[in-house]
Biotite code that builds the C-alpha atoms (Angstrom):
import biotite.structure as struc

atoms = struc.array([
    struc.Atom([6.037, 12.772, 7.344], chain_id="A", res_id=1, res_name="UNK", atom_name="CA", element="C"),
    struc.Atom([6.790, 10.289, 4.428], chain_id="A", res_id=2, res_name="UNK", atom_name="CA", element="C"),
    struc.Atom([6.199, 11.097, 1.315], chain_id="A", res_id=3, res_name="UNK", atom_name="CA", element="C"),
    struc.Atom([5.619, 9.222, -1.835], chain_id="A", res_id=4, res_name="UNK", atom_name="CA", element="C"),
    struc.Atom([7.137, 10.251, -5.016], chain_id="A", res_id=5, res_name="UNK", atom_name="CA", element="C"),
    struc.Atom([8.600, 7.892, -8.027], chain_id="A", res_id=6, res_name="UNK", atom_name="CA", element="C"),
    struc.Atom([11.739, 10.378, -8.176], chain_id="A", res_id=7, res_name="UNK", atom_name="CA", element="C"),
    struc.Atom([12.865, 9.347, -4.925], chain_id="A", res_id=8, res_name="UNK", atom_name="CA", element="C"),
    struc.Atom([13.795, 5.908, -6.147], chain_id="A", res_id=9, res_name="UNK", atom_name="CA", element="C"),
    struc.Atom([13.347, 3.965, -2.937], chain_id="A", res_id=10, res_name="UNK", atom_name="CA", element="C"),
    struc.Atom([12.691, 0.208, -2.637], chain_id="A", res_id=11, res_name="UNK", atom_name="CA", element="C"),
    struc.Atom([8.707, 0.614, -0.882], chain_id="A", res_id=12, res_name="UNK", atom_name="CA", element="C"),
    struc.Atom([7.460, -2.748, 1.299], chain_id="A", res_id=13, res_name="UNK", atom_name="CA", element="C"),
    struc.Atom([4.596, -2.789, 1.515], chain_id="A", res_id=14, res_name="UNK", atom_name="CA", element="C"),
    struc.Atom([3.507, -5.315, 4.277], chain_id="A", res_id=15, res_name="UNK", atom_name="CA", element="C"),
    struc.Atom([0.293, -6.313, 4.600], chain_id="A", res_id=16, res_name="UNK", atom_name="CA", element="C"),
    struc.Atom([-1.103, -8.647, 7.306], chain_id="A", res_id=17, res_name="UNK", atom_name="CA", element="C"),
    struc.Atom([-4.209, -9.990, 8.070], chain_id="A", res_id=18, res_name="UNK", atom_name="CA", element="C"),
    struc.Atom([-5.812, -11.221, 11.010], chain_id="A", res_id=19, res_name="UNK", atom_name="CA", element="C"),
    struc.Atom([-9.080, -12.738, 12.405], chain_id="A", res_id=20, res_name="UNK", atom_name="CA", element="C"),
    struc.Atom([-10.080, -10.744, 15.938], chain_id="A", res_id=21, res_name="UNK", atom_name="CA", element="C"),
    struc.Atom([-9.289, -6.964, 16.878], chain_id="A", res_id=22, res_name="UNK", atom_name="CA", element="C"),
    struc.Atom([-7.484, -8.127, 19.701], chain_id="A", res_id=23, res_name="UNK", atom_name="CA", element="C"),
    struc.Atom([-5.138, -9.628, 17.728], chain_id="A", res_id=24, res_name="UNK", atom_name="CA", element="C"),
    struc.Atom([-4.997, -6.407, 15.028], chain_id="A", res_id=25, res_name="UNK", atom_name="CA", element="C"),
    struc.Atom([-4.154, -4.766, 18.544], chain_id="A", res_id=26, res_name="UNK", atom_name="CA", element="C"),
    struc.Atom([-1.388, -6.874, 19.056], chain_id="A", res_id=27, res_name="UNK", atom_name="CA", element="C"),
    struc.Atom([0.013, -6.338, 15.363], chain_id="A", res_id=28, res_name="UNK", atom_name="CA", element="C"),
    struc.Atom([0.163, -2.608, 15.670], chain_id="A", res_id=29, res_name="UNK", atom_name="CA", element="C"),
    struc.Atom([1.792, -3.116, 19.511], chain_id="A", res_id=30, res_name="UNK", atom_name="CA", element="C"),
    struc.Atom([4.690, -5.344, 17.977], chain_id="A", res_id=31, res_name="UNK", atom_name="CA", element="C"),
    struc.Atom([4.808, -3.343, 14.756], chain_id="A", res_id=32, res_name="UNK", atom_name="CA", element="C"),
    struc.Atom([4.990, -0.004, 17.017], chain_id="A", res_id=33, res_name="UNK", atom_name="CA", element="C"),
    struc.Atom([7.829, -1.510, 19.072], chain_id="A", res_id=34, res_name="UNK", atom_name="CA", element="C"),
    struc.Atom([9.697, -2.060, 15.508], chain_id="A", res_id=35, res_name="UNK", atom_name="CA", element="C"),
    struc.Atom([9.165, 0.648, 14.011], chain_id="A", res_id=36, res_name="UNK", atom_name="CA", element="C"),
    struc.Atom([10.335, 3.000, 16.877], chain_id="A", res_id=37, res_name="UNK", atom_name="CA", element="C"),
    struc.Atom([13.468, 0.679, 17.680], chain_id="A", res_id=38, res_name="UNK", atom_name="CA", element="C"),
    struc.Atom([14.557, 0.996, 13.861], chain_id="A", res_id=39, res_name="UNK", atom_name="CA", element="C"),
    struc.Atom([18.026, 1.517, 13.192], chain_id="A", res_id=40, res_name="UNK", atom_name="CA", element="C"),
    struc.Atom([18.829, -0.468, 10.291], chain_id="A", res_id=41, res_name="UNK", atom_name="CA", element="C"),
    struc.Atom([21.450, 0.437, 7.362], chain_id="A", res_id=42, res_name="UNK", atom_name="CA", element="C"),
    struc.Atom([19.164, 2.183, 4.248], chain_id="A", res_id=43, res_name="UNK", atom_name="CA", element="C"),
    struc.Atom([16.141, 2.056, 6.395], chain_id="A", res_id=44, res_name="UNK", atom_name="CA", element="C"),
    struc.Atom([14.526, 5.656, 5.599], chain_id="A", res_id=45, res_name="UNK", atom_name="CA", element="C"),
    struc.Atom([10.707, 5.451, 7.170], chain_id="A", res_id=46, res_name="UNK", atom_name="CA", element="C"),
    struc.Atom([8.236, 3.299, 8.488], chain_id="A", res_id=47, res_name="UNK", atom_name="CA", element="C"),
    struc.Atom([4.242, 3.949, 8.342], chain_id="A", res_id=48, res_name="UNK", atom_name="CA", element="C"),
    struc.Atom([1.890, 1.721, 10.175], chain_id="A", res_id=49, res_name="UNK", atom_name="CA", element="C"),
    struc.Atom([-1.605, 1.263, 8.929], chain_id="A", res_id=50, res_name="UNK", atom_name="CA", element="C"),
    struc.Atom([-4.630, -0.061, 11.125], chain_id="A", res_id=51, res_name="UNK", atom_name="CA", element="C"),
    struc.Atom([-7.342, -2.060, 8.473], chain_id="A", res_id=52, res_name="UNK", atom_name="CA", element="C"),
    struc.Atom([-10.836, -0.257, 9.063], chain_id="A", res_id=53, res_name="UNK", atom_name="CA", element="C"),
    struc.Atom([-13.200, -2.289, 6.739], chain_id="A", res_id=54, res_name="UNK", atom_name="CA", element="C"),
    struc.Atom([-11.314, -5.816, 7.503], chain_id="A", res_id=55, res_name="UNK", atom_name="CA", element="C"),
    struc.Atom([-9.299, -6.536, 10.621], chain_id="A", res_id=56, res_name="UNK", atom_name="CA", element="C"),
    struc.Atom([-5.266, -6.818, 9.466], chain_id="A", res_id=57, res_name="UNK", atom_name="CA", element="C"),
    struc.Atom([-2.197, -4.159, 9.445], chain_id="A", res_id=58, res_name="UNK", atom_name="CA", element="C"),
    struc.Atom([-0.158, -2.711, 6.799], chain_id="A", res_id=59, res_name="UNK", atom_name="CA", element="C"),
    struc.Atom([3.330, -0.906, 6.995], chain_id="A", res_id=60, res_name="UNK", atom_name="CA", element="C"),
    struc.Atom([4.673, 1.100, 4.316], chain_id="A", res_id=61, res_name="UNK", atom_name="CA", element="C"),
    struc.Atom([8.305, 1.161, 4.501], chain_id="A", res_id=62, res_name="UNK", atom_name="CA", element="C"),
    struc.Atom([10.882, 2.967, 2.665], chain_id="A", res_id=63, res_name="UNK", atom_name="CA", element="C"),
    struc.Atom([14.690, 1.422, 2.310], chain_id="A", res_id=64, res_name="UNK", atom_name="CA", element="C"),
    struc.Atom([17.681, 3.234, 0.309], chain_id="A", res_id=65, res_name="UNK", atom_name="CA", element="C"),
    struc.Atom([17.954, -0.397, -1.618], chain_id="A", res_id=66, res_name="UNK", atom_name="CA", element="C"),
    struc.Atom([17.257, -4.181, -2.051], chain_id="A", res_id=67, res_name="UNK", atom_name="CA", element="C"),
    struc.Atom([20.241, -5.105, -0.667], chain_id="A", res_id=68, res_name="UNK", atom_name="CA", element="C"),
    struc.Atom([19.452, -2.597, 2.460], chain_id="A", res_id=69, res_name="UNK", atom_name="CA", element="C"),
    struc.Atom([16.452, -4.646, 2.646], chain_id="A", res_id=70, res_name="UNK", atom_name="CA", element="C"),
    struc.Atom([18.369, -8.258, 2.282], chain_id="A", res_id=71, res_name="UNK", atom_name="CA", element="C"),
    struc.Atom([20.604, -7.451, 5.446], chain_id="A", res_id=72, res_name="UNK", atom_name="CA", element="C"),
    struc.Atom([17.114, -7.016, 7.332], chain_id="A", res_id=73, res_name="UNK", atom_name="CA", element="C"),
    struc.Atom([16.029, -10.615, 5.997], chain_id="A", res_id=74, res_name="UNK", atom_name="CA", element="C"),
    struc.Atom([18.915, -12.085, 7.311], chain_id="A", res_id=75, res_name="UNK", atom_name="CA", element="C"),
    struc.Atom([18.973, -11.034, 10.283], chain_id="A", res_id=76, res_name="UNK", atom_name="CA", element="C"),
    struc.Atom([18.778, -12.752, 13.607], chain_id="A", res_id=77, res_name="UNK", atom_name="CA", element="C"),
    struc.Atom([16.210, -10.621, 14.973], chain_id="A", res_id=78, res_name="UNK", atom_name="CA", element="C"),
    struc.Atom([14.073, -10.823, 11.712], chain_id="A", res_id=79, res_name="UNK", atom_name="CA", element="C"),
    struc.Atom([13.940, -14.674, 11.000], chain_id="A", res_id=80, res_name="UNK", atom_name="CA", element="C"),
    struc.Atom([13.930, -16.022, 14.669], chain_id="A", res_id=81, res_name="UNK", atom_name="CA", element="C"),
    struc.Atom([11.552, -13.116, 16.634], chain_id="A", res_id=82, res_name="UNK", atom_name="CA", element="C"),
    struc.Atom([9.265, -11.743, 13.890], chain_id="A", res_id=83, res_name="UNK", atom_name="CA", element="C"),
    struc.Atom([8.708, -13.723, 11.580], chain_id="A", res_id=84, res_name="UNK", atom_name="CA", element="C"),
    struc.Atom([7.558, -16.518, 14.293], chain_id="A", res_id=85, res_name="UNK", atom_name="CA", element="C"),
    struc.Atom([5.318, -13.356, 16.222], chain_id="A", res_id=86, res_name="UNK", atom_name="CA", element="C"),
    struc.Atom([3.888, -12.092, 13.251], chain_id="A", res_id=87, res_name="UNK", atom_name="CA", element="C"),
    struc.Atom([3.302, -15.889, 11.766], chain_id="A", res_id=88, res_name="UNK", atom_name="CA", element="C"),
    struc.Atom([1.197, -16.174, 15.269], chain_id="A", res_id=89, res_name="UNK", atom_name="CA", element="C"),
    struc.Atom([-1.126, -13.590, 15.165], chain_id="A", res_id=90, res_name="UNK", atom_name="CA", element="C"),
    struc.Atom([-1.850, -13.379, 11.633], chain_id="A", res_id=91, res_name="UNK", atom_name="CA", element="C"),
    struc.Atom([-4.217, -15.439, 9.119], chain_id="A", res_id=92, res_name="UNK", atom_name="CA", element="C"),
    struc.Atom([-1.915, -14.068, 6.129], chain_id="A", res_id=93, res_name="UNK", atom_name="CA", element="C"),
    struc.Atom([1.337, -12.611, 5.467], chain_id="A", res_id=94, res_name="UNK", atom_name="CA", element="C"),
    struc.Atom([2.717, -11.022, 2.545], chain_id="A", res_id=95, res_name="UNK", atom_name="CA", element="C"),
    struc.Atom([5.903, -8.999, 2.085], chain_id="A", res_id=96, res_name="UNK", atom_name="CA", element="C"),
    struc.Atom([5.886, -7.038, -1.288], chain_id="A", res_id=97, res_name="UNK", atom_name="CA", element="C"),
    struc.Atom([8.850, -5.117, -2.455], chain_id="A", res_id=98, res_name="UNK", atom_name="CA", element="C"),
    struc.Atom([7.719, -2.541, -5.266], chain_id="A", res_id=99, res_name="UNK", atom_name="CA", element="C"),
    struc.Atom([9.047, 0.653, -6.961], chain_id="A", res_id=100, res_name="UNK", atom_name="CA", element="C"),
    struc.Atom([6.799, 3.749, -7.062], chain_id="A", res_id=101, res_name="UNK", atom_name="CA", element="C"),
    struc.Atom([5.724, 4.333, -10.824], chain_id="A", res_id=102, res_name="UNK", atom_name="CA", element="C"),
    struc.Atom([3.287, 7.242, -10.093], chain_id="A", res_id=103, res_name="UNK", atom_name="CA", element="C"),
    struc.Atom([1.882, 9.025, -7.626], chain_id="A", res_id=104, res_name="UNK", atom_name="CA", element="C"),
    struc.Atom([-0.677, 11.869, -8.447], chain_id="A", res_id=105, res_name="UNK", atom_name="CA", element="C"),
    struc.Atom([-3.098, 13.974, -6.476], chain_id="A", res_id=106, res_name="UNK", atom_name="CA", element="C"),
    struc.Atom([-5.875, 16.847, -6.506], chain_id="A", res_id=107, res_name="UNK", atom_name="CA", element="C"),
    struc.Atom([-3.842, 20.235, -7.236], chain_id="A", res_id=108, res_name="UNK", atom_name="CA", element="C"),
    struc.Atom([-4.902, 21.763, -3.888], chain_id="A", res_id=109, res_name="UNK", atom_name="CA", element="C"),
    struc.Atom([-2.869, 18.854, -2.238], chain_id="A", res_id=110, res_name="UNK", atom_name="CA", element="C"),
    struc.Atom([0.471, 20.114, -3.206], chain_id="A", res_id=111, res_name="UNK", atom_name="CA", element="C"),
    struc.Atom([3.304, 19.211, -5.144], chain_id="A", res_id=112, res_name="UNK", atom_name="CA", element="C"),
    struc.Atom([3.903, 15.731, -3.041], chain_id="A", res_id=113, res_name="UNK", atom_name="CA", element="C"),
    struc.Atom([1.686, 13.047, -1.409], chain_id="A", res_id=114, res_name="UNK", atom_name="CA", element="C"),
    struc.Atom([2.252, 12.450, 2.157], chain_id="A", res_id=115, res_name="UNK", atom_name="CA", element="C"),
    struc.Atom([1.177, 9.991, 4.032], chain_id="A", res_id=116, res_name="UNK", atom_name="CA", element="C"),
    struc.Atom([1.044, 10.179, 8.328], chain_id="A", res_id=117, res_name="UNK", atom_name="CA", element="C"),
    struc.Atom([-0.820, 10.171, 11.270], chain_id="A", res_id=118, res_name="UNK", atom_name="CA", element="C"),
    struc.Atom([-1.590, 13.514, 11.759], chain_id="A", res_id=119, res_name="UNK", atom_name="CA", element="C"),
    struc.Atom([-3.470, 13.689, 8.407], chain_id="A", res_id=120, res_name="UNK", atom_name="CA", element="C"),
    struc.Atom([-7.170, 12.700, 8.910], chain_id="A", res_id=121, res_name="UNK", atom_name="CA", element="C"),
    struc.Atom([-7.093, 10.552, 5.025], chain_id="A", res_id=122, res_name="UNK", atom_name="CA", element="C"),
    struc.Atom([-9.251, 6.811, 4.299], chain_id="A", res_id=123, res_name="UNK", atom_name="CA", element="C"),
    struc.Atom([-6.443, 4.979, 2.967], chain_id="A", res_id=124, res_name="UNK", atom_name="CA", element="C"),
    struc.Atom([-7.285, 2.204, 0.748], chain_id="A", res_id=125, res_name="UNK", atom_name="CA", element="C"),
    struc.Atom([-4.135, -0.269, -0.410], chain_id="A", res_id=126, res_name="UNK", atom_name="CA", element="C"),
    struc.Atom([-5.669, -2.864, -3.523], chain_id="A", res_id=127, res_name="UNK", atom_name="CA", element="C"),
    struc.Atom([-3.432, -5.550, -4.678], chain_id="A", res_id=128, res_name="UNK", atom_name="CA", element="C"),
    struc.Atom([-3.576, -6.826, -8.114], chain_id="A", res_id=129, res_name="UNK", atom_name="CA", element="C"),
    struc.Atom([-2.378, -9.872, -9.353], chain_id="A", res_id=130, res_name="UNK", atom_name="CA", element="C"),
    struc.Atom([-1.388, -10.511, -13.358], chain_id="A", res_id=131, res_name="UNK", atom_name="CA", element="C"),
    struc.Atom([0.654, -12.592, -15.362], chain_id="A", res_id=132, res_name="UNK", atom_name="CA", element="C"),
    struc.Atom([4.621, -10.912, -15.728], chain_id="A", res_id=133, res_name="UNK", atom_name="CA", element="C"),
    struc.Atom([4.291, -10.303, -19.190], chain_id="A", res_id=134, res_name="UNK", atom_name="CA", element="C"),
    struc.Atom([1.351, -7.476, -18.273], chain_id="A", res_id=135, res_name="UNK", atom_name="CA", element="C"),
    struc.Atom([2.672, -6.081, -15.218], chain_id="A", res_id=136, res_name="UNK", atom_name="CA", element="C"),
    struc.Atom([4.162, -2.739, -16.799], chain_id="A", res_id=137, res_name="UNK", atom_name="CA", element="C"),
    struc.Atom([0.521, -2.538, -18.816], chain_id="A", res_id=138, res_name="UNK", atom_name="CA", element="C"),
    struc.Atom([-0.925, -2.795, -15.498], chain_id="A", res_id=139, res_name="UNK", atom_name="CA", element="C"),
    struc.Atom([0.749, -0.313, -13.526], chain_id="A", res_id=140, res_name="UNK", atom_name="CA", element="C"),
    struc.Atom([0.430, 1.989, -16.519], chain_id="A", res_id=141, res_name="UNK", atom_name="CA", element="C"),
    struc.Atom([-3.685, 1.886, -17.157], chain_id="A", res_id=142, res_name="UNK", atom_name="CA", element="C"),
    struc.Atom([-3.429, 1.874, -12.881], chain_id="A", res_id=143, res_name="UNK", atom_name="CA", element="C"),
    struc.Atom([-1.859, 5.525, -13.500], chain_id="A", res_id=144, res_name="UNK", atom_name="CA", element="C"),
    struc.Atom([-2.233, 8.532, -15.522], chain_id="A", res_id=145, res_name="UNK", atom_name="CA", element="C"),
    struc.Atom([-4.662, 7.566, -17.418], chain_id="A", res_id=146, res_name="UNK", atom_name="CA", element="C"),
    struc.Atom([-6.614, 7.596, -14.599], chain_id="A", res_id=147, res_name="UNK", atom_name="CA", element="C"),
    struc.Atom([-6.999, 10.940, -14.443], chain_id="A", res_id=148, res_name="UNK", atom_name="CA", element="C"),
    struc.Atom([-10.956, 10.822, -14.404], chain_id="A", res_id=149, res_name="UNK", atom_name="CA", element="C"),
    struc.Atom([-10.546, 10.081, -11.122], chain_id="A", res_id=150, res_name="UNK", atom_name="CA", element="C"),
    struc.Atom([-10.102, 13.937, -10.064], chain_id="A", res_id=151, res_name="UNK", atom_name="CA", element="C"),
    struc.Atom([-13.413, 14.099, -10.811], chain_id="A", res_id=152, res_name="UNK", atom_name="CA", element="C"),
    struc.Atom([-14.755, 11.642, -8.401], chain_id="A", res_id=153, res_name="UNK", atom_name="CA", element="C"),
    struc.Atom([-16.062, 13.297, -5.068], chain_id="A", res_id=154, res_name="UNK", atom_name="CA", element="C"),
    struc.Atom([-13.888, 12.271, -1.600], chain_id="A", res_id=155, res_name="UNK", atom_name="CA", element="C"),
    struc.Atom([-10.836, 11.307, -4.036], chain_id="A", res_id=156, res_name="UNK", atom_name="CA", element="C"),
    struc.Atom([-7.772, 12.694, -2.605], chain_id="A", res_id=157, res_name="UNK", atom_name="CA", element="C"),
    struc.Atom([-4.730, 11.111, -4.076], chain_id="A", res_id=158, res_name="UNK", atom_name="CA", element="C"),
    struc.Atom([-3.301, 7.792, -5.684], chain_id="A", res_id=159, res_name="UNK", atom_name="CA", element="C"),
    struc.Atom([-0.478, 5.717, -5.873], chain_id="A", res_id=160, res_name="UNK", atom_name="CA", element="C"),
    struc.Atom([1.129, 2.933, -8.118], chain_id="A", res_id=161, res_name="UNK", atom_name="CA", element="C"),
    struc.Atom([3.477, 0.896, -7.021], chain_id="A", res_id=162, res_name="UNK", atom_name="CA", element="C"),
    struc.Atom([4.709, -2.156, -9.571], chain_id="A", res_id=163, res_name="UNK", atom_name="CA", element="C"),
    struc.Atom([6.050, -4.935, -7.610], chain_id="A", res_id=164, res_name="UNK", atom_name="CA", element="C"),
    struc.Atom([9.600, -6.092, -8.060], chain_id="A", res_id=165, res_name="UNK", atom_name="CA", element="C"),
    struc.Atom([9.943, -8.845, -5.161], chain_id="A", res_id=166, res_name="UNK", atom_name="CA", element="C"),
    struc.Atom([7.676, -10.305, -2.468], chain_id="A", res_id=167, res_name="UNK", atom_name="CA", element="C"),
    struc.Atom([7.790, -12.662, 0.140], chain_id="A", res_id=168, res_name="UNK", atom_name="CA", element="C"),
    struc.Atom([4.596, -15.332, 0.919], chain_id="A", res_id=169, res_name="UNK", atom_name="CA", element="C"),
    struc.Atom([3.072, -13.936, -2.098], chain_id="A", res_id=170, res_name="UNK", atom_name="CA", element="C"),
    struc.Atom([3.986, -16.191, -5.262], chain_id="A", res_id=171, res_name="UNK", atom_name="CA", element="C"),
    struc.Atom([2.180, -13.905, -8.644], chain_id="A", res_id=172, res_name="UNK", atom_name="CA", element="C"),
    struc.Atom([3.563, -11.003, -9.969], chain_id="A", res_id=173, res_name="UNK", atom_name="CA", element="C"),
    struc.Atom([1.669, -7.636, -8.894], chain_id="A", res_id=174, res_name="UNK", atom_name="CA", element="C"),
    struc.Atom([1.050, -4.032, -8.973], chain_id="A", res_id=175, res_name="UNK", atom_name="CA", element="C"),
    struc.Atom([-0.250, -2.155, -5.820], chain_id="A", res_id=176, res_name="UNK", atom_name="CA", element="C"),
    struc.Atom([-2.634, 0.864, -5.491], chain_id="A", res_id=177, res_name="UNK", atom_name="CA", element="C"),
    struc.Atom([-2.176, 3.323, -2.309], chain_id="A", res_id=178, res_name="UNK", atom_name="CA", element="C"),
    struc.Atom([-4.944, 5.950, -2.362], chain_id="A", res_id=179, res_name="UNK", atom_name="CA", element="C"),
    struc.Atom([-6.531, 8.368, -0.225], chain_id="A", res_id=180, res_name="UNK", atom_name="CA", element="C"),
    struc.Atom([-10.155, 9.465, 0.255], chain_id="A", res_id=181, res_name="UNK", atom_name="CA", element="C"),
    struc.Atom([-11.588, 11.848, 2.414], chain_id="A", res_id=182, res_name="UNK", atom_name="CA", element="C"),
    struc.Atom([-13.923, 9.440, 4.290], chain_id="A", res_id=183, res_name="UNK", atom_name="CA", element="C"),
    struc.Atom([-15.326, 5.879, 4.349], chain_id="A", res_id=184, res_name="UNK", atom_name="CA", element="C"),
    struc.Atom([-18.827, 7.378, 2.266], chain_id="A", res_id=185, res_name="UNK", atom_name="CA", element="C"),
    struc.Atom([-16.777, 8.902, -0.355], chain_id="A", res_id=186, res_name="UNK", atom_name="CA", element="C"),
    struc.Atom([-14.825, 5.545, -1.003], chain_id="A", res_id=187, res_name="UNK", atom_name="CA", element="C"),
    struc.Atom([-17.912, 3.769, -0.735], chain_id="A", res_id=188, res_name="UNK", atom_name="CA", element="C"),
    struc.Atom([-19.979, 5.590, -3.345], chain_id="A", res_id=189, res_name="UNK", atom_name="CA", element="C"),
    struc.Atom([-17.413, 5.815, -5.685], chain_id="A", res_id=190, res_name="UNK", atom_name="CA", element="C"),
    struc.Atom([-17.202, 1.671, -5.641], chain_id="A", res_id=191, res_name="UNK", atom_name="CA", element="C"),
    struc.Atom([-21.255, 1.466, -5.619], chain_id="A", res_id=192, res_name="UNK", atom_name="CA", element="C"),
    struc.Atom([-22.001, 3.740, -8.909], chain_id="A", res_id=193, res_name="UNK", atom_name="CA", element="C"),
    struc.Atom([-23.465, 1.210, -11.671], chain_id="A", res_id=194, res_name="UNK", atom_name="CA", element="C"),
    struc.Atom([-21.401, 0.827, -14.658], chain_id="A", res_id=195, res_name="UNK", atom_name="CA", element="C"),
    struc.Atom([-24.159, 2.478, -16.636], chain_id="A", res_id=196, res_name="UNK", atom_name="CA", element="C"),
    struc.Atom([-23.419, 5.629, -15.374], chain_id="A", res_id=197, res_name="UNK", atom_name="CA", element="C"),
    struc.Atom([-20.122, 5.707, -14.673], chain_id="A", res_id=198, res_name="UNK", atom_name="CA", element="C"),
    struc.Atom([-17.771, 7.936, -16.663], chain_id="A", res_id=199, res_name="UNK", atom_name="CA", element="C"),
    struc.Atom([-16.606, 6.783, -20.241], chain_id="A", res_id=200, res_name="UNK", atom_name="CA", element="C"),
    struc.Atom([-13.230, 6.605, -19.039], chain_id="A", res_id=201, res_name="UNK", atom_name="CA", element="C"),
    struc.Atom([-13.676, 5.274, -16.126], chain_id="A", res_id=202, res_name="UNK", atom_name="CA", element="C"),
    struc.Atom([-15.483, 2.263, -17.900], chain_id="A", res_id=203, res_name="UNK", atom_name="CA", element="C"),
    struc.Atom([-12.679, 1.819, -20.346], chain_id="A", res_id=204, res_name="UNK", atom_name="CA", element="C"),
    struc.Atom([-10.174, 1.944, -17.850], chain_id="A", res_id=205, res_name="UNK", atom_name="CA", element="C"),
    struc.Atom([-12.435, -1.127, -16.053], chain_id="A", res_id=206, res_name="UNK", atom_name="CA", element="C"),
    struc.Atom([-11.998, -3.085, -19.001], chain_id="A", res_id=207, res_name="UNK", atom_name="CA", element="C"),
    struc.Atom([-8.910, -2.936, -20.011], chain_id="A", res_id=208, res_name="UNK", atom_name="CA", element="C"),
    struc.Atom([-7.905, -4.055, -15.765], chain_id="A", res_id=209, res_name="UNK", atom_name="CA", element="C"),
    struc.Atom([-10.627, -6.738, -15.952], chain_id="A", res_id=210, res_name="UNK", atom_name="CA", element="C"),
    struc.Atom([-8.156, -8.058, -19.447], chain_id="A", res_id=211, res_name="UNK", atom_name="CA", element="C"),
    struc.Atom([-4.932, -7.887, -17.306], chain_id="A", res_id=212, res_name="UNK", atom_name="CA", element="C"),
    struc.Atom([-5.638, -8.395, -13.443], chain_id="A", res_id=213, res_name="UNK", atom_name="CA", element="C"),
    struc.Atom([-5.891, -12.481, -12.290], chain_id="A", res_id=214, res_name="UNK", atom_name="CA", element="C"),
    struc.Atom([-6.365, -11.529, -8.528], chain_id="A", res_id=215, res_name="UNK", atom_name="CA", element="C"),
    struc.Atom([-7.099, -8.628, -6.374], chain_id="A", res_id=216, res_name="UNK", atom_name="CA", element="C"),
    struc.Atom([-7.931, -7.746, -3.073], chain_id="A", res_id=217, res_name="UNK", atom_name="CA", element="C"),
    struc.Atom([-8.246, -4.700, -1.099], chain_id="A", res_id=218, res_name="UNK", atom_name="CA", element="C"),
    struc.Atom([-8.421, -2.479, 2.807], chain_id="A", res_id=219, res_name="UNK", atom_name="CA", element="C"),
    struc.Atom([-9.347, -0.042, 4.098], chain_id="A", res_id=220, res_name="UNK", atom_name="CA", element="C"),
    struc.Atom([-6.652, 1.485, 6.971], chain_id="A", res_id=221, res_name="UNK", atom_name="CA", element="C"),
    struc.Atom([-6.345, 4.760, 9.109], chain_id="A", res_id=222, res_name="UNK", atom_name="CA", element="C"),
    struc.Atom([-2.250, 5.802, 9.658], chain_id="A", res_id=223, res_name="UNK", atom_name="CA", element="C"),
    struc.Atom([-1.527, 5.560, 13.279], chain_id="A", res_id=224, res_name="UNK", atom_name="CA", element="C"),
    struc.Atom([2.125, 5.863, 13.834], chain_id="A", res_id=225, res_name="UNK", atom_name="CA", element="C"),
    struc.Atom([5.248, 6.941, 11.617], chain_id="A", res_id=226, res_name="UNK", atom_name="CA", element="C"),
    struc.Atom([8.729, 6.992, 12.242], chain_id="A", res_id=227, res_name="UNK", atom_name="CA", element="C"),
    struc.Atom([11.853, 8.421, 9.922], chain_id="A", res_id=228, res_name="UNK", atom_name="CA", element="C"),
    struc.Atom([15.339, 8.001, 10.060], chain_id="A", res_id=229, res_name="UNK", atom_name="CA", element="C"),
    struc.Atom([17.510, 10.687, 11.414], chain_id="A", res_id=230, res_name="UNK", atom_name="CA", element="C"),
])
């Protein structure tokens, strides 16, 4: 299974699609199954597809060896004249974001690595933060270790950060947060607890994103299929 680790310097995608019916999320993960397991591109490394839980949509977290990997891809035939017209179809939104992992942390009983597949049972929740470029590197920094309060939060299992460094239909600069829960209630109560009683640093970590972030949004998504390179 992949796994997600800043010392592995890979260029991460993170694509995230959105649609309005879960007959057409079922047709995202059908064409983004047949992709996935037909991959054979130059510096391709994995492929994980995501199916949204709390809002219908996709994501696939893809690992290449570089940018310029990745660029090859773009141009492509196959890319510009059968996907990108598919996916433009059956989505409401598309955005392509090319980041670089900055951190990636975990409870201690998890292991020295965070993996992400489908044969792990995790709530997976990707948030997407907008800024200005000038905070970016503060933002993917307060989104990290200094988060370290969050061990103490029931249900939390792991998180992510990954600072963006390109992106297609998606014009702001961002940071991305991949983290995993142990269910849908954990998650949950950990967004509903009141400010008032939430821990100090917890609340000064709020503030000081609520001073840098100019857009977010977030999902909820179960892993249902994976595929590595040989």
């Amino acid at each position: 299974m992949p796994v997600i680790a800043p010392e592995d310097l890979y260029l991460t995608v993170v694509n995230l699609f959105s649609t309005d019916t879960p007959g057409k999320q079922d047709q995202l993960l059908g064409a983004m199954r047949e992709i996935v397991d037909a991959a054979a591109y130059p510096g391709w490394i994995s492929s994980t597809v995501h199916s949204g839980q709390d809002k219908a949509g996709t994501a696939n977290f893809i690992q290449w060896r570089s940018k310029d990997d990745l660029e090859v891809r773009y141009a492509g035939e196959e890319f510009r004249h059968r996907t990108v017209p598919l996916f433009t179809e059956i989505t409401t939104s598309i955005k392509l974001l090319q980041t670089e992992v900055t951190f990636s942390g975990r409870r201690p009983s998890l292991g020295p690595a965070t993996v992400i597949g489908p044969e792990r049972d995790d709530y997976t929740v990707i948030e997407l933060f907008g800024t200005a470029e000038e905070d970016r590197d503060d933002l993917a920094e307060v989104l990290g270790p200094s988060q370290d309060w969050l061990l103490a939060t029931p249900g939390y299992r792991s998180h992510s950060v990954l600072r963006g460094v390109g992106s297609m239909y998606f014009e702001m600069p961002f940071v991305l947060c991949y983290s995993q829960w142990d269910d849908k209630q954990s998650y949950d109560a950990f967004r509903a607890v009141p400010e008032t009683q939430q821990l100090t640093a917890r609340q000064k970590s709020a503030d000081r994103l609520n001073s840098l972030v100019t857009f977010s949004e977030w999902n909820s998504y179960r892993v249902v299929h994976t595929r590595s390179a040989p």
